[in-house]
N, C-alpha and C positions, 0 to 999 in steps of 0.2 A: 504494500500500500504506500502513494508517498505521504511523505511528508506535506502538509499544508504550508502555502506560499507565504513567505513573510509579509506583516502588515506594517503598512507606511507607520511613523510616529506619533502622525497628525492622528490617524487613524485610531490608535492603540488609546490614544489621550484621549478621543472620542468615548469608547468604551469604559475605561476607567471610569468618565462621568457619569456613564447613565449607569455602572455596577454602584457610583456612590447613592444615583438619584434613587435605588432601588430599594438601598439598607434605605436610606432614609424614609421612606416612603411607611415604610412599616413601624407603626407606633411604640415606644412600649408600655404603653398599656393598653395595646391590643388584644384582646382576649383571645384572638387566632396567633397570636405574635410565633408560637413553633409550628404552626403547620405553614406558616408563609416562609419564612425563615428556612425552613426546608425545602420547598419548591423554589423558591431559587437558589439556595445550593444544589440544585439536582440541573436545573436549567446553566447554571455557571460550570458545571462538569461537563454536562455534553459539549459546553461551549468549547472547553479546553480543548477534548476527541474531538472538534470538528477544526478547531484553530488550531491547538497544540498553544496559543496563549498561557504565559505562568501567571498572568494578571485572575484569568479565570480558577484556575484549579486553587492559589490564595483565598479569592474569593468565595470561593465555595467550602473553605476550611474555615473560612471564616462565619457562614452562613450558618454551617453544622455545628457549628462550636456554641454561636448565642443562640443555635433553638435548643436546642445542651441545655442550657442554663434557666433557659425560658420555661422548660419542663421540673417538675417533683420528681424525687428519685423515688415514688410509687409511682409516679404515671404509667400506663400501659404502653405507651407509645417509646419511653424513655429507650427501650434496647433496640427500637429502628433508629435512633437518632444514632448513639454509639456507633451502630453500625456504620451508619453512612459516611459518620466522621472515622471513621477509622480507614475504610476504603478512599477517603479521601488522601488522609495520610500518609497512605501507602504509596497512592500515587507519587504524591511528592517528594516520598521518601526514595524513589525507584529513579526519580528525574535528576534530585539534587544529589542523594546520596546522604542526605542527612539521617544521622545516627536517632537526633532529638526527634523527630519526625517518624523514622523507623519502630522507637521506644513505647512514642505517642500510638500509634498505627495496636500494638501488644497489647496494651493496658487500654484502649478501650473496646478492644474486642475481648479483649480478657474481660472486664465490667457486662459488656452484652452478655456473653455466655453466662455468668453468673444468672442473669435476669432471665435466662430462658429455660423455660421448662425441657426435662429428658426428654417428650415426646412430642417438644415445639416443631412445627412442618420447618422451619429455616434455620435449625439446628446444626443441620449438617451442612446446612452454606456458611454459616456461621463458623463452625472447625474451619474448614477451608482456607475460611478469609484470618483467620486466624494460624494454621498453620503457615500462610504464604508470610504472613508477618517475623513470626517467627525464624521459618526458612531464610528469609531475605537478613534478617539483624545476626543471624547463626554467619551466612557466608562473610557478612560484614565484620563482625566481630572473632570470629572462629570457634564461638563458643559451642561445645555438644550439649550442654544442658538446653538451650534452646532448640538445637537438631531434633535430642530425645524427646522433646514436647510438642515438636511439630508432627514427629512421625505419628505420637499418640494421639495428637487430632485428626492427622488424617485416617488413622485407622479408625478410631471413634466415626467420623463423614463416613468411611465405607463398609463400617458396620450398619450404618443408621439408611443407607442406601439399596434400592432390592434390588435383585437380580437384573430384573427389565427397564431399572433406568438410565435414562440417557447420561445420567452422569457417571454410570457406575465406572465405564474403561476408563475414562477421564482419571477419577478419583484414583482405581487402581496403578495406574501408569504414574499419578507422580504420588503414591507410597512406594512404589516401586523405585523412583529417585531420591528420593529422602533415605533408603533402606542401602542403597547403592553409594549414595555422599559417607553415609557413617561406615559401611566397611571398609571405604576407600582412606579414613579416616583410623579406623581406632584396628581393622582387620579381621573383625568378626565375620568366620563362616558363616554362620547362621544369620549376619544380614544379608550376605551375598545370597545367601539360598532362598531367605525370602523375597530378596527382589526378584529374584526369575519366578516364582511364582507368582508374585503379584502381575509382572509385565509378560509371563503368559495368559493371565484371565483378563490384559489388557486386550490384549487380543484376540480373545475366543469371546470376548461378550461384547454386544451391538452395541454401537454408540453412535449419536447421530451429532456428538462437538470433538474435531478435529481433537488428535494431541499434541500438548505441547511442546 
């Protein structure tokens, strides 16, 4: 896919305003003030994937952060927010390479998971986004202790996953990498052995999302 064309400065400064005229727009003492606050964090992310603008994906960590705050840590809605801001974090942690960002990205998908029930349906997207976190601050840092807890979320997503969904090869194939990073790492047989198990039932079960 390419890259998106760079945008003039005049341009760029254009958008800045109306990302300022946007927060402002929304009161706070809105009584919607976190579901507005979210929809355009969510509108400032696509923006990023169709610009690749860092004005936008800011933006949007910025959006997700005060509907955060805007919410009770009873509210139901509180572990979609986490969420979103954590994939937001991620991003930027991927772009900049930022460790602070990477940290951030852990600890509030680590906070969502807490807030979701064993047999929440977005449970196991949650491990996920949670082991990529993880995975990513492991390579970053070298640490195994974040390796071994990514592997166990992702085992957790593909326990929590059945046979016939579309995510399952997916999910299998990168426990299968995570199982292959650490014997490359510490030389346990038994992780080498599980990853070719796993990355054979990547194979032998349908999946309709490419791997990565």
């Amino acid at each position: 896919m390419n890259s998106p064309a760079p945008m003039a400065s005049d341009e760029v400064e254009q958008i800045k305003t109306q990302i300022d005229d946007a927060f402002n727009s929304i009161s706070q003492n809105d009584p919607d003030r976190a579901r507005r606050l979210y929809h355009l964090g969510a509108r400032c992310s696509f923006q990023f994937e169709q610009k690749g603008l860092p004005e936008f994906l800011d933006s949007a960590i910025r959006a997700h952060e005060e509907a955060l705050t805007a919410v009770s840590d009873d509210d139901p809605e509180r572990g979609i927010h986490l969420t979103t801001l954590a994939i937001a974090y991620n991003k930027r942690s991927e772009r900049t390479l930022s460790l602070l960002d990477g940290n951030a990205a852990v600890d509030a998908t680590r906070k969502a998971l807490e807030l979701l029930p064993s047999n929440h349906p977005d449970r196991a997207q949650c491990l996920d986004n949670f082991a990529i976190a993880l995975s990513w601050r492991s390579e970053r840092t070298g640490s195994t202790e974040d390796l071994n807890e990514a592997i166990s979320a992702k085992k957790q997503a593909l326990d929590l996953t059945p046979i016939e969904h579309d995510s399952r090869s997916t999910r299998a194939n990168h426990l299968g990498c995570s199982l292959k990073s650490r014997f490359e790492r510490l030389g346990l047989m038994s992780d080498l052995e599980a990853a070719i198990k796993q990355f054979e039932e990547s194979m032998t079960t349908p999946s309709k999302t490419p791997l990565d």
